[in-house]
N, CA, C and O of each residue as an XYZ file, in Angstrom:
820
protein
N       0.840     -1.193      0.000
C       0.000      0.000      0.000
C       0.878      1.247      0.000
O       2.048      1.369      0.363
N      -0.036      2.207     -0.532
C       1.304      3.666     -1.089
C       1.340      4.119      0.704
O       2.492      4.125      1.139
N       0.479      4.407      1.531
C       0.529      4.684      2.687
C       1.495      4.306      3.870
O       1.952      4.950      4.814
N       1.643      2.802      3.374
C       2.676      1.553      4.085
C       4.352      1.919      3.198
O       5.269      1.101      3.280
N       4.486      3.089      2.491
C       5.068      3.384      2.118
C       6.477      4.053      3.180
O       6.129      4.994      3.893
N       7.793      3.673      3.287
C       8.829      4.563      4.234
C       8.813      5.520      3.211
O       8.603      5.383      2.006
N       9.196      7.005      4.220
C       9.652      7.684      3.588
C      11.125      8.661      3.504
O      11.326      9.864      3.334
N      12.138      7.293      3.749
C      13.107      7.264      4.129
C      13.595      6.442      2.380
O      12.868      5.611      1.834
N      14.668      6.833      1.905
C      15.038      6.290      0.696
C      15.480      5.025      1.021
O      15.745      4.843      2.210
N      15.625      4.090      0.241
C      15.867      2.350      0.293
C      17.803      2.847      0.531
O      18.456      2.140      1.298
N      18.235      3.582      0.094
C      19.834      3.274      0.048
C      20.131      4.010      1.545
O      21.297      4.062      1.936
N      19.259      4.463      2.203
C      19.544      5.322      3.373
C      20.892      4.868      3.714
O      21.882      5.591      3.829
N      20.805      2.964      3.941
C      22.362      2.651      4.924
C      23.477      3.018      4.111
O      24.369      3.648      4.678
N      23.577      2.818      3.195
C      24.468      3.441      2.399
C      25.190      4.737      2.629
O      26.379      4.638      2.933
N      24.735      5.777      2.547
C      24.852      7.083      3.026
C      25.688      7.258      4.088
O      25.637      6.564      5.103
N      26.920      8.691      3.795
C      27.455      9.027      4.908
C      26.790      9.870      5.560
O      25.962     10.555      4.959
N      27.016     10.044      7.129
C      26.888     11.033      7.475
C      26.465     12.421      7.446
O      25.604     13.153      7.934
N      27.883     12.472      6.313
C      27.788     13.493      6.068
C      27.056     13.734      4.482
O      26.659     14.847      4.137
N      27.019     13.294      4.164
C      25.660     12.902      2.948
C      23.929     13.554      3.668
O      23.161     14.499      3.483
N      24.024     12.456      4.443
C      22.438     13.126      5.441
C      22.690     13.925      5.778
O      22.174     14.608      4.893
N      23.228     14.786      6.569
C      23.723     16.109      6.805
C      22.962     17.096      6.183
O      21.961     17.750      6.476
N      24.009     16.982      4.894
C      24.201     17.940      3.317
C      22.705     17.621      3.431
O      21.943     18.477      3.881
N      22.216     16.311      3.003
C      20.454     16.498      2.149
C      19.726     17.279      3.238
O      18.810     17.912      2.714
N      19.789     17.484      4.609
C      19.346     17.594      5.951
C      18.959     19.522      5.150
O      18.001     20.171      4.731
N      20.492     19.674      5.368
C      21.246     21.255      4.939
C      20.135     22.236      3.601
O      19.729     23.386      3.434
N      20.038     20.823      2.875
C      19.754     21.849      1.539
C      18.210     21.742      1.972
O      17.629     22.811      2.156
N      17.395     20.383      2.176
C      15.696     20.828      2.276
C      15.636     22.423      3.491
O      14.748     23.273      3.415
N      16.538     22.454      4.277
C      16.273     23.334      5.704
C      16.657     24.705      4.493
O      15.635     25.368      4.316
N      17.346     25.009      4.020
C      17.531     26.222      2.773
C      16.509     26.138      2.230
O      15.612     26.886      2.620
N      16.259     25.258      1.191
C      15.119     25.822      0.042
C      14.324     26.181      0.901
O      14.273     27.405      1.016
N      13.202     25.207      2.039
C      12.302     25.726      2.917
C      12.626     27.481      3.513
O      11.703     28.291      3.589
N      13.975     27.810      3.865
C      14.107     28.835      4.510
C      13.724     29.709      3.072
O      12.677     30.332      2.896
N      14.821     29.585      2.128
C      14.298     31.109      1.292
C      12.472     30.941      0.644
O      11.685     31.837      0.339
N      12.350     29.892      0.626
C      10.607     30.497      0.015
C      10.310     30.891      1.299
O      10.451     32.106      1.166
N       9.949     30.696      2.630
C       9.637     31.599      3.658
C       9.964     32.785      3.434
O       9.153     33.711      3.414
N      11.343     32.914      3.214
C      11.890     34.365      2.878
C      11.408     35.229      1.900
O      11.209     36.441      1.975
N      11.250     34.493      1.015
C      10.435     35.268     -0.333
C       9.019     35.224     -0.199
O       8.358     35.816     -1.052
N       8.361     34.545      0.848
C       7.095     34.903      0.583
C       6.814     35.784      1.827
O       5.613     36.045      1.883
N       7.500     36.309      2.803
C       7.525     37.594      3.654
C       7.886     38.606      3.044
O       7.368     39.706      3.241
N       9.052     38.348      2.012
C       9.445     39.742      1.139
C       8.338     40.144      0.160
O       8.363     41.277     -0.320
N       7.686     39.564     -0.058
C       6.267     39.489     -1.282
C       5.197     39.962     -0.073
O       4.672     41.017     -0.427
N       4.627     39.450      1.451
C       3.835     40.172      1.872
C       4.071     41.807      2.493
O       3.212     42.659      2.718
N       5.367     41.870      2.647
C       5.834     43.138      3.393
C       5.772     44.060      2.116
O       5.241     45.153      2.315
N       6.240     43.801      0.793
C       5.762     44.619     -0.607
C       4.348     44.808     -0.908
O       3.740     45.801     -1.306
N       4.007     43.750     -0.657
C       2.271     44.285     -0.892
C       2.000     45.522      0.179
O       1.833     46.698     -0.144
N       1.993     44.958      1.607
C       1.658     45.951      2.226
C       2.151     47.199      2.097
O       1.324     48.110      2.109
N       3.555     47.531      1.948
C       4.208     48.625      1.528
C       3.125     49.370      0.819
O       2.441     50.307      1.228
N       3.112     48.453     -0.893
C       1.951     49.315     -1.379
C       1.134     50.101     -1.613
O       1.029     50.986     -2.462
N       0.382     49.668     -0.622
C      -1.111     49.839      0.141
C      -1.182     51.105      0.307
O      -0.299     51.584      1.019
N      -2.245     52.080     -0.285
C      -2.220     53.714      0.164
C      -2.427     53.832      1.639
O      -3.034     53.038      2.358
N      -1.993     54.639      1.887
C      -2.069     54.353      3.518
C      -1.353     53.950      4.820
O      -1.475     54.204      6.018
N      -0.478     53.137      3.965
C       0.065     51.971      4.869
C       1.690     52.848      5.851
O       1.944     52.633      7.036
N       2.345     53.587      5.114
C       3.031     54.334      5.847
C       2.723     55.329      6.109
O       3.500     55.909      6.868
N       1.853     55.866      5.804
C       1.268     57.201      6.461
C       0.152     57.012      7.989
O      -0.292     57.924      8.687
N      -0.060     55.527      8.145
C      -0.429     55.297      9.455
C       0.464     55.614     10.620
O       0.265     56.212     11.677
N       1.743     54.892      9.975
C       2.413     55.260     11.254
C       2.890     56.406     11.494
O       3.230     56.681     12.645
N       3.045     57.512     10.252
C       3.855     58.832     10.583
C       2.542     59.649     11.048
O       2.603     60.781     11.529
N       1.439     58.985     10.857
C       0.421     60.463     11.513
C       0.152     59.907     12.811
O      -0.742     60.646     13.223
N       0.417     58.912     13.860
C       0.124     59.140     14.762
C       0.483     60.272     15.885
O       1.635     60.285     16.319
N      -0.449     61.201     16.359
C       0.120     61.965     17.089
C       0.377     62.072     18.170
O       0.480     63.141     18.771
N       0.595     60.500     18.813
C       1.328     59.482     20.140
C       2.952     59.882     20.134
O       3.761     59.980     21.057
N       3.072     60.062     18.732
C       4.602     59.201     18.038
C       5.352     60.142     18.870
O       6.170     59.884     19.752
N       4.928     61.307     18.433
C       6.580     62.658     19.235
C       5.915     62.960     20.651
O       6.575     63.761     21.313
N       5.010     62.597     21.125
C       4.621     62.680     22.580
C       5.484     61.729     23.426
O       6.175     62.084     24.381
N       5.340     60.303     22.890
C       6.044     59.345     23.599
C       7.502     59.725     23.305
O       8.268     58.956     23.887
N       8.112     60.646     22.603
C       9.605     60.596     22.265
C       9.818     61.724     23.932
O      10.491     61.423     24.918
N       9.185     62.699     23.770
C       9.109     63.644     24.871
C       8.693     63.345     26.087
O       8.980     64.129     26.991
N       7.983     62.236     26.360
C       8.010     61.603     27.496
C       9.128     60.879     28.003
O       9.396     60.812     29.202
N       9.964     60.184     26.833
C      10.745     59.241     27.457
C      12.101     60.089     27.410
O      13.042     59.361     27.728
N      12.562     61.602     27.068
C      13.496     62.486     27.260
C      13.044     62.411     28.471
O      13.732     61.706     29.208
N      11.946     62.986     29.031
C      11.933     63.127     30.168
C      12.145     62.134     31.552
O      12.445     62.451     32.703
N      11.809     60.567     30.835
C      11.543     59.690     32.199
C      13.136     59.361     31.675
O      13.607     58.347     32.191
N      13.673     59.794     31.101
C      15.591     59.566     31.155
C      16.155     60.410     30.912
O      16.766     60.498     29.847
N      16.148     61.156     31.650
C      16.464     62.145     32.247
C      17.311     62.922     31.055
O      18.052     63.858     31.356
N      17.168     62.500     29.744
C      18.432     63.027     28.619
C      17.600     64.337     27.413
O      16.386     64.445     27.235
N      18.443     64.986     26.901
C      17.743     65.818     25.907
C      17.645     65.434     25.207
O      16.602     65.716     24.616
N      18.570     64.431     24.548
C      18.461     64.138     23.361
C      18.164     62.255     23.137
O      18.985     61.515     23.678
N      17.292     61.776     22.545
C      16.905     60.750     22.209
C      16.819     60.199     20.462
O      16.923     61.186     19.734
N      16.698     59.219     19.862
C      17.071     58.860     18.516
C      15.571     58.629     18.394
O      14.924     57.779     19.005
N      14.993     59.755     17.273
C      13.291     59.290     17.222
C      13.131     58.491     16.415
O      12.053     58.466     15.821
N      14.292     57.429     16.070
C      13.781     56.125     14.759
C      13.490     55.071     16.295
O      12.408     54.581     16.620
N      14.669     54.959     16.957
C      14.671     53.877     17.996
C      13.247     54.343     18.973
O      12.560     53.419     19.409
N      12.834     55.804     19.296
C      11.081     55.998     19.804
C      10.183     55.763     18.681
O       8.968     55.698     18.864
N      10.542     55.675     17.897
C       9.237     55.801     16.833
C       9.070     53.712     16.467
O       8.225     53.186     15.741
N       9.909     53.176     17.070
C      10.298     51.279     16.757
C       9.482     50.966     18.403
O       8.440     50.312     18.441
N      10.156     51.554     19.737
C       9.632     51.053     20.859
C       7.746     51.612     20.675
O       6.769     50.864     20.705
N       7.751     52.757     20.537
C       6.506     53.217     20.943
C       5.623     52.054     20.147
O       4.644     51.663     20.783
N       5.828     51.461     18.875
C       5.175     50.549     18.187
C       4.848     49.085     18.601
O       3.901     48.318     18.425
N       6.002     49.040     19.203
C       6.217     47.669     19.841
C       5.383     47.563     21.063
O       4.499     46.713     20.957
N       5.421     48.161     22.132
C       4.635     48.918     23.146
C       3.137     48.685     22.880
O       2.378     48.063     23.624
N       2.819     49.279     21.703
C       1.106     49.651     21.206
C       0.606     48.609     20.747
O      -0.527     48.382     21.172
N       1.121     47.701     19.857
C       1.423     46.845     19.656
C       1.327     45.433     20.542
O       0.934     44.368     20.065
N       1.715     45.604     21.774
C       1.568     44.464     22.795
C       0.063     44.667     23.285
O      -0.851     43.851     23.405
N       0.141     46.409     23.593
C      -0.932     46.822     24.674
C      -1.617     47.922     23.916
O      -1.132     49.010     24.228
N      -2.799     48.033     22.823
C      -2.672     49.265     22.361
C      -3.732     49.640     23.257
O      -4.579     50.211     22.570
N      -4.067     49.598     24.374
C      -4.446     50.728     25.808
C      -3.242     51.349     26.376
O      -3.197     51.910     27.471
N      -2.206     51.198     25.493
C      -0.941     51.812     25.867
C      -0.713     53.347     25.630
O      -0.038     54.190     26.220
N      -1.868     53.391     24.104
C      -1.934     54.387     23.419
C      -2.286     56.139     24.135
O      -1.680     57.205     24.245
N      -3.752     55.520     24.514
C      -4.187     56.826     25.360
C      -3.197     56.517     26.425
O      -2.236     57.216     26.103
N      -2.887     55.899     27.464
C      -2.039     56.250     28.291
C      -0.619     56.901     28.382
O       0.121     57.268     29.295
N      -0.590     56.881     27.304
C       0.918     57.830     27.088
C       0.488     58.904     26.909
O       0.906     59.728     27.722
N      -0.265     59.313     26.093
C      -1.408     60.311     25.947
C      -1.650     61.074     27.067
O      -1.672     62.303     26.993
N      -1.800     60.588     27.907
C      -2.317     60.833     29.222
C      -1.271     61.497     30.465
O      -1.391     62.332     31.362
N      -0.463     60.827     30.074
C       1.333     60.589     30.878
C       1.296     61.547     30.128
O       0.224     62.152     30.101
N       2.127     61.918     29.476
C       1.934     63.252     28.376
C       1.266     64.822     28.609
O       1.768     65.944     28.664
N       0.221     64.428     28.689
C      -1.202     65.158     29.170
C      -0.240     65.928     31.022
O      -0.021     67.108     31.300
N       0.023     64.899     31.704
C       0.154     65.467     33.378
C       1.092     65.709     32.874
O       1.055     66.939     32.865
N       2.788     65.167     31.985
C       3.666     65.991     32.720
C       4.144     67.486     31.579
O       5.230     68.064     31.540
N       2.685     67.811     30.632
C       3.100     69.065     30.395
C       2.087     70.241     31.276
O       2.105     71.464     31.138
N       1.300     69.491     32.123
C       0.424     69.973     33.003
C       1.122     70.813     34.325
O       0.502     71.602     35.038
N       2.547     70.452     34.471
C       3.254     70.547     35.490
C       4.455     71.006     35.023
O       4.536     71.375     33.852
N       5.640     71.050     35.939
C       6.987     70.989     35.810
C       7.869     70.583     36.875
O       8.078     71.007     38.012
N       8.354     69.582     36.133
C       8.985     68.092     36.660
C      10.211     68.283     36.473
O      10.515     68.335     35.281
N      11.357     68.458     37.473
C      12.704     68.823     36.988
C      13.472     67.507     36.916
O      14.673     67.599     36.659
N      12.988     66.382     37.093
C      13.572     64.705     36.940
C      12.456     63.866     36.786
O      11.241     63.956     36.959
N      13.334     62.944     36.369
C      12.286     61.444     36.401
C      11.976     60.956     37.067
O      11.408     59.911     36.749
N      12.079     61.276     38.418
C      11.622     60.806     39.540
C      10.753     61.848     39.787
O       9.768     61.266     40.242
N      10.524     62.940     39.772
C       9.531     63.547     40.222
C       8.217     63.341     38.969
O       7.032     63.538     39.238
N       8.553     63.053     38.045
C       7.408     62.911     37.441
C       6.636     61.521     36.959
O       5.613     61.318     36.306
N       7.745     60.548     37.679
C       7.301     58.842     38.003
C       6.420     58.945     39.335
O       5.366     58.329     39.495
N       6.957     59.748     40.200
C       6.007     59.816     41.200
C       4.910     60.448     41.268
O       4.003     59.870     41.867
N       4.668     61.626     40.769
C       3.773     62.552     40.299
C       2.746     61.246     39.639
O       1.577     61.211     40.022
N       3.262     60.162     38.614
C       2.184     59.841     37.454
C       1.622     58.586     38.392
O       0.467     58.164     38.465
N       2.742     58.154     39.043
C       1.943     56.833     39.952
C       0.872     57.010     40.824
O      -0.096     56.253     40.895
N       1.134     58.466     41.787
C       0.429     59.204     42.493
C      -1.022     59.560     42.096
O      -2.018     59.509     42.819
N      -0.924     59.996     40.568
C      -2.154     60.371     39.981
C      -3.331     59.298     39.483
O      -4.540     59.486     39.348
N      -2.457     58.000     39.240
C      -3.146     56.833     38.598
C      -2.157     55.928     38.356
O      -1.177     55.923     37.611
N      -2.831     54.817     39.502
C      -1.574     53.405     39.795
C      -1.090     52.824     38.030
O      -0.006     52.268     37.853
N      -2.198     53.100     36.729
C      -1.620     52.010     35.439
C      -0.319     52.827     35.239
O       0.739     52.291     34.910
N      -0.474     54.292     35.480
C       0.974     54.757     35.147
C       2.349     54.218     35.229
O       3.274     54.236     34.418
N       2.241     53.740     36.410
C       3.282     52.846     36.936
C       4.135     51.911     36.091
O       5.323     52.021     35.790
N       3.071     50.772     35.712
C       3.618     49.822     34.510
C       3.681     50.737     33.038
O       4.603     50.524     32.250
N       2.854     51.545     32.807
C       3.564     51.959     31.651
C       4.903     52.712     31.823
O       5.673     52.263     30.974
N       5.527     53.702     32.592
C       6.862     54.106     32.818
C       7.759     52.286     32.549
O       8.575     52.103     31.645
N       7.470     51.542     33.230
C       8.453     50.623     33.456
C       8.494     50.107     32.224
O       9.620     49.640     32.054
N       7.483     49.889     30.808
C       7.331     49.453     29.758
C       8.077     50.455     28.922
O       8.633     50.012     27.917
N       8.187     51.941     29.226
C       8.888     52.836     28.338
C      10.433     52.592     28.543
O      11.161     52.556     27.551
N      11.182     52.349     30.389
C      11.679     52.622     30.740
C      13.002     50.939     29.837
O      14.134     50.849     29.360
N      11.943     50.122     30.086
C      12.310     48.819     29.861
C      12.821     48.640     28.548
O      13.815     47.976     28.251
N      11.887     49.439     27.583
C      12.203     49.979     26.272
C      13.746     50.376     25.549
O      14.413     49.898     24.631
N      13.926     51.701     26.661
C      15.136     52.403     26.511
C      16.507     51.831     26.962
O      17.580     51.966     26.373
N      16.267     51.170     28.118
C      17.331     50.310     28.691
C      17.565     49.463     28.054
O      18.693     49.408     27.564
N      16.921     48.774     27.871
C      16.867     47.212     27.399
C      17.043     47.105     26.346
O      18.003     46.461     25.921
N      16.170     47.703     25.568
C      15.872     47.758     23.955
C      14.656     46.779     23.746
O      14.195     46.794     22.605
N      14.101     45.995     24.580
C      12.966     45.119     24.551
C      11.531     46.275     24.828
O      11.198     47.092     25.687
N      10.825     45.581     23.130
C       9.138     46.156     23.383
C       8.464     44.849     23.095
O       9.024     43.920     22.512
N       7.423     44.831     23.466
C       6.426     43.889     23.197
C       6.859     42.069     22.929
O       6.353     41.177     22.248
N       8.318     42.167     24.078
C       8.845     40.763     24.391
C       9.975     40.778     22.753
O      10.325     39.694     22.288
N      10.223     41.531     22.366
C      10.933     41.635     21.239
C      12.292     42.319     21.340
O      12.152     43.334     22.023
N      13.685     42.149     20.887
C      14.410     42.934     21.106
C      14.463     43.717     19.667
O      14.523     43.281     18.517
N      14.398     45.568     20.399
C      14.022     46.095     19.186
C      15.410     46.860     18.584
O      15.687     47.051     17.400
N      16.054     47.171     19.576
C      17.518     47.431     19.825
C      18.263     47.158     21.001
O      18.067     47.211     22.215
N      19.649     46.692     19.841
C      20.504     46.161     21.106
C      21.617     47.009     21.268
O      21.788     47.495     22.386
N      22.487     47.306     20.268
C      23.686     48.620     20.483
C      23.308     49.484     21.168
O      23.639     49.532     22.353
N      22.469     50.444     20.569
C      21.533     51.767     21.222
C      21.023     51.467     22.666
O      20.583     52.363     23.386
N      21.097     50.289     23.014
C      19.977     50.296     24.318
C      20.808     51.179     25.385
O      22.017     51.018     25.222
N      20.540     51.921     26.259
C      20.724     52.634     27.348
C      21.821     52.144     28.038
O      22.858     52.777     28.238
N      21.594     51.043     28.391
C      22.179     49.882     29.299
C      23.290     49.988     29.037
O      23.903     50.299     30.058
N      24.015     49.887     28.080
C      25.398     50.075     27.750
C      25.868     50.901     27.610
O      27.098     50.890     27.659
N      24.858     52.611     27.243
C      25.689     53.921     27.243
C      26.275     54.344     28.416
O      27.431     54.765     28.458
N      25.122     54.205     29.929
C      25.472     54.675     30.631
C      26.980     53.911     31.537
O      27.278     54.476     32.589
N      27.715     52.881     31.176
C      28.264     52.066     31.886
C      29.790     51.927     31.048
O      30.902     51.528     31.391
N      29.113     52.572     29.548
C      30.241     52.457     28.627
C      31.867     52.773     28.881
O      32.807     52.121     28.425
N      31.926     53.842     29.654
C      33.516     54.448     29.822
C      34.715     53.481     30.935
O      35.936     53.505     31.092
N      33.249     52.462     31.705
C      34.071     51.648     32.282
C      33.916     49.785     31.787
O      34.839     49.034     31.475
N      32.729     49.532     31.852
C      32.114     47.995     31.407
C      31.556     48.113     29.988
O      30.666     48.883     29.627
N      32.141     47.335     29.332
C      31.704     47.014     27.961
C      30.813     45.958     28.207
O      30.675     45.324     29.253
N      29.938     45.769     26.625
C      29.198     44.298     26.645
C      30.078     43.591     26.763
O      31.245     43.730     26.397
N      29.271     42.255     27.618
C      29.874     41.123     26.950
C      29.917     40.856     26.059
O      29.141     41.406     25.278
N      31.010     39.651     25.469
C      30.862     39.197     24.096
C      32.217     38.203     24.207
O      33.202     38.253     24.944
N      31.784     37.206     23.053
C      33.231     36.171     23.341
C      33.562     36.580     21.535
O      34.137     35.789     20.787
N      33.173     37.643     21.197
C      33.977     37.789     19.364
C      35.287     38.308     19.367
O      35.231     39.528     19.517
N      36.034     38.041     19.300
C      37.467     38.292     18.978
C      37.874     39.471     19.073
O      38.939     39.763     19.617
N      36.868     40.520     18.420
C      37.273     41.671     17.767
C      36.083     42.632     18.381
O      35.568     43.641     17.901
N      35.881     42.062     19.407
C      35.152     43.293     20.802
C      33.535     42.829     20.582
O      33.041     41.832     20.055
N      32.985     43.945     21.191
C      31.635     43.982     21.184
C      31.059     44.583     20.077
O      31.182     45.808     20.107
N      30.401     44.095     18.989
C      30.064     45.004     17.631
C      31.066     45.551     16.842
O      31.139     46.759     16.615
N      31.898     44.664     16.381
C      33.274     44.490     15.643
C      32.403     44.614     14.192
O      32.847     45.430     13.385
N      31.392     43.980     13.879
C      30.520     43.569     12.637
C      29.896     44.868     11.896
O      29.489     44.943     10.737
N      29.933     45.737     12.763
C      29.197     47.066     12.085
C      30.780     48.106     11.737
O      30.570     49.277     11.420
N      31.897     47.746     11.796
C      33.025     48.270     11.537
C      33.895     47.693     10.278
O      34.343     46.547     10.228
N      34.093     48.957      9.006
C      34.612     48.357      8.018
C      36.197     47.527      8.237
O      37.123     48.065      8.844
N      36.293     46.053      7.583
C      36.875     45.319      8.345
C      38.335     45.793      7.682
O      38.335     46.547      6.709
N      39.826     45.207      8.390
C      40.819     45.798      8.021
C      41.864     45.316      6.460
O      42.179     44.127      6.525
N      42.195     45.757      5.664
C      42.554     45.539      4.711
C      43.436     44.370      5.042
O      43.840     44.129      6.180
N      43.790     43.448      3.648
C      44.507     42.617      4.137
C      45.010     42.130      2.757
O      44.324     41.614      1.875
N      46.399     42.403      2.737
C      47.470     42.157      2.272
C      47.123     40.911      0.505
O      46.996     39.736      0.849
N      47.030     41.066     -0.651
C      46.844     39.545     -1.281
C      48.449     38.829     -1.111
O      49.446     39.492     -0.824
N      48.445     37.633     -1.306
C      48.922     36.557     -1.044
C      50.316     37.314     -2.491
O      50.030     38.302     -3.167
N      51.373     36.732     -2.603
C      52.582     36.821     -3.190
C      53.443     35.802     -3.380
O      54.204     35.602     -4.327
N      53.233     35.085     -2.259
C      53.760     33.800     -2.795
C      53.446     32.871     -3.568
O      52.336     32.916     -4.099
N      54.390     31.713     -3.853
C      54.279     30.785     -4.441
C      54.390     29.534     -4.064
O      55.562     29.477     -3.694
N      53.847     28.309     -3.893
C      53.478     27.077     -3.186
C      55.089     26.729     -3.665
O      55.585     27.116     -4.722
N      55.685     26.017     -2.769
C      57.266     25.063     -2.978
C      57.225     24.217     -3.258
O      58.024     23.733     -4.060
N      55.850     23.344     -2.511
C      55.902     21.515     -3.547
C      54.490     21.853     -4.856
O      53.758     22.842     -4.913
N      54.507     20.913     -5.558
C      53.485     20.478     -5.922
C      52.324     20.141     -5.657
O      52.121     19.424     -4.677
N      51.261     20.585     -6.480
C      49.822     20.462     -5.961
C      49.579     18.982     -4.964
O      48.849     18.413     -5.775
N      49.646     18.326     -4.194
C      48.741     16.733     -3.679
C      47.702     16.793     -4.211
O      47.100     17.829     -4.492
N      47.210     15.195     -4.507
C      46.076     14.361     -4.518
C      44.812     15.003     -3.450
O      44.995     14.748     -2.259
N      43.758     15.679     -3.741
C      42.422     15.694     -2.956
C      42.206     14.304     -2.305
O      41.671     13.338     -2.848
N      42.841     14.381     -0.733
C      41.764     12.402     -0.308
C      40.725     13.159      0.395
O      41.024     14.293      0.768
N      39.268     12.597      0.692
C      38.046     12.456      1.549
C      38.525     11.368      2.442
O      38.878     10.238      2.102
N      38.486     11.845      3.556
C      38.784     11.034      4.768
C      37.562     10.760      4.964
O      36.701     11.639      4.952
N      37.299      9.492      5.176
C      36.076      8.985      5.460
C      35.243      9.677      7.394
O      35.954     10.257      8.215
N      34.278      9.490      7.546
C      33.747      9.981      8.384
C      32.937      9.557      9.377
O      32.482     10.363     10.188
């Protein structure tokens, strides 16, 4: 019966290792790039779509939450691609996240808050959800994690403020984020081999 069928090839014993491997190697590729190409085909459609980026640039959350989170870190200056990625991620998990930033927003231009602590306390004071949302913005900036996602990892906070003494970890050779640095020139080859080419052997396996 076709059902009573293996679907394991008859020469399987035959096969090295490294044979299954390789066939292992190439189905796990082809499978990966049509995934790949058929996310690159839905993310183009949507692109498309009238509308579709002008959702996110008209929200008028977007530069509120950038000005909130200058403020709950205590810095002037913030990168509004990396607020404009968390705030999404954020809305995204929780979009009752939305008005509440809104809101957060709302008290601390209502006031004047000369730190982040006075205006974490101020917002907890006013209404306990405040609370978890600071720690969701805060978690954001430090971390680089929104909505259980890491949205940035270089940029995250965590490492600016600690930078002049503790670097990331990392076991790469060539430091922490060696990969985003154009790599160093290197010499072509000049010599010339002394013996003769050898025989290719496959050491069995």
């Amino acid at each position: 019966m076709a059902a009573d069928r293996s679907c394991f090839p008859t020469n399987i014993h035959l096969a090295s290792p490294n044979a299954m491997r390789m066939r292992r190697a190439l189905r796990m590729s082809r499978r990966d790039m049509l995934l790949g190409a058929m996310g690159a085909a839905v993310v183009a459609l949507g692109a498309s779509r009238p509308g579709f980026a002008a959702t996110e640039e008209a929200d008028p959350v977007v530069p509120l939450f950038l000005a909130v989170s200058q403020r709950l870190t205590d810095r002037d200056v913030l990168d509004p691609q990396i607020s404009h990625a968390l705030y999404a991620g954020i809305i995204h998990a929780n979009p009752e996240r939305r008005e509440q930033i809104h809101k957060l927003h709302d008290l601390m231009a209502s006031g004047s808050f000369a730190s982040a602590r006075a205006l974490a306390s101020a917002a907890e004071h006013s209404d306990p959800v405040f609370k978890d949302v600071i720690h969701e913005i805060m978690t954001g900036w430090y971390r680089g994690v929104a909505d259980q996602k890491v949205v940035v990892y270089r940029s995250a906070l965590m490492f600016d403020i600690t930078k002049d003494a503790v670097y990331p970890k990392t076991y790469a050779a060539g430091g922490p984020f060696y990969w985003t640095q154009t790599p160093p020139e290197v010499a072509v080859p000049t010599g010339e081999p002394a013996l003769s080419p050898s025989k290719f052997v496959v050491e069995p396996t």
